[in-house]
N, C-alpha and C positions, 0 to 999 in steps of 0.2 A: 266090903264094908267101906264106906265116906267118910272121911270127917273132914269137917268145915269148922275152921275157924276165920273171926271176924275181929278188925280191930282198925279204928279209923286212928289216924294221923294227918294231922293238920289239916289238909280239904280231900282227902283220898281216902275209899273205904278199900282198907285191903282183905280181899277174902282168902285165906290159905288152904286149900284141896289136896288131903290125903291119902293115901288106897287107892281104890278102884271108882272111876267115873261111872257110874252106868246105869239104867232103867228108872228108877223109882229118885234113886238119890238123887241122878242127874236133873228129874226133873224138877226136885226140891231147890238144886241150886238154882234151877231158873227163876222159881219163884223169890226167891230170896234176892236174886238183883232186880228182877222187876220190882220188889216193894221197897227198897234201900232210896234212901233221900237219893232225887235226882241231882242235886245242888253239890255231890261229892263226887268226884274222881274216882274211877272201879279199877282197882287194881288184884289181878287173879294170878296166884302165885300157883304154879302147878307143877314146881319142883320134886317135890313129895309124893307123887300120883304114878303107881303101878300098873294100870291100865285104863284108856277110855273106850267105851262100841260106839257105836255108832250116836247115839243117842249124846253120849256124854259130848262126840264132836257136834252134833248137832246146837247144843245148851254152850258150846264154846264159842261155836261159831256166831250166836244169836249173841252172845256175851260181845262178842270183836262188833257188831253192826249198832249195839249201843254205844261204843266208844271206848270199850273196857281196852285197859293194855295190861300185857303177863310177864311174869316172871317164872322163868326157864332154866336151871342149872345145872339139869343134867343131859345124859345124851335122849332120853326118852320125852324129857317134857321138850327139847328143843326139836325132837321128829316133829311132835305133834304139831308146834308153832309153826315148824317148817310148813310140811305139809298145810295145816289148816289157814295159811297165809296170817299167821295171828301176831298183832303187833309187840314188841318187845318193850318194858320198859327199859329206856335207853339211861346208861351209867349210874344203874342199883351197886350197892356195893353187896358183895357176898360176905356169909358168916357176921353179919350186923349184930346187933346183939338184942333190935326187937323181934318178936316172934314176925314173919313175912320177910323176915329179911330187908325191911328199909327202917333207917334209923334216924330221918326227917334231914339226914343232910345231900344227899343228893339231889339230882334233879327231880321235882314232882311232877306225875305226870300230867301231859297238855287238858288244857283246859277241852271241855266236850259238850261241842254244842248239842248233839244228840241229847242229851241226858237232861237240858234245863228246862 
């Protein structure tokens, strides 16, 4: 099972990824950043996420070629970034106190020209 949540801050739409990445779900998340205002910053948090197939890396890696950057906090969502060369968002603070873990005072992430 997936769950997605969604919640923008300031110009960044942060999506947060629960459970298991795979098949069907995976391909809903794509759909769901294909149709997200391009004019916001994609931030995919995949702290939370028990496993992804193939597919889910697939929907990650198409996520990393629009310009999306992730958030990583454990040892398995940092395999995945490892492996799938996926960008990090750089000095998130952990245990924030908004849901996605960013609390609008860190850095936000780079502006993306893919996305405009």
């Amino acid at each position: 099972m997936l769950r997605v949540q969604t919640q923008e801050i300031h110009d960044a739409l942060i999506c947060r990824l629960e459970g298991r990445l795979t098949g069907e779900g995976a391909d809903q998340v794509r759909l769901l950043v294909t149709r997200c205002n391009s004019k916001l910053d994609l931030v995919v948090d995949l702290t939370d996420l028990m496993f992804v197939d193939s597919v889910g890396e697939d929907v990650l890696s198409f996520v990393k070629r629009l310009g999306g950057e992730f958030i990583a906090e454990t040892a398995y969502s940092l395999d995945i970034c490892e492996r799938l060369r996926l960008p990090l968002v750089q000095n998130h603070m952990q245990n924030s106190k908004t849901p996605g873990h960013m609390n609008g005072k860190e850095r936000r992430p780079g502006s993306n020209p893919l996305r405009q």
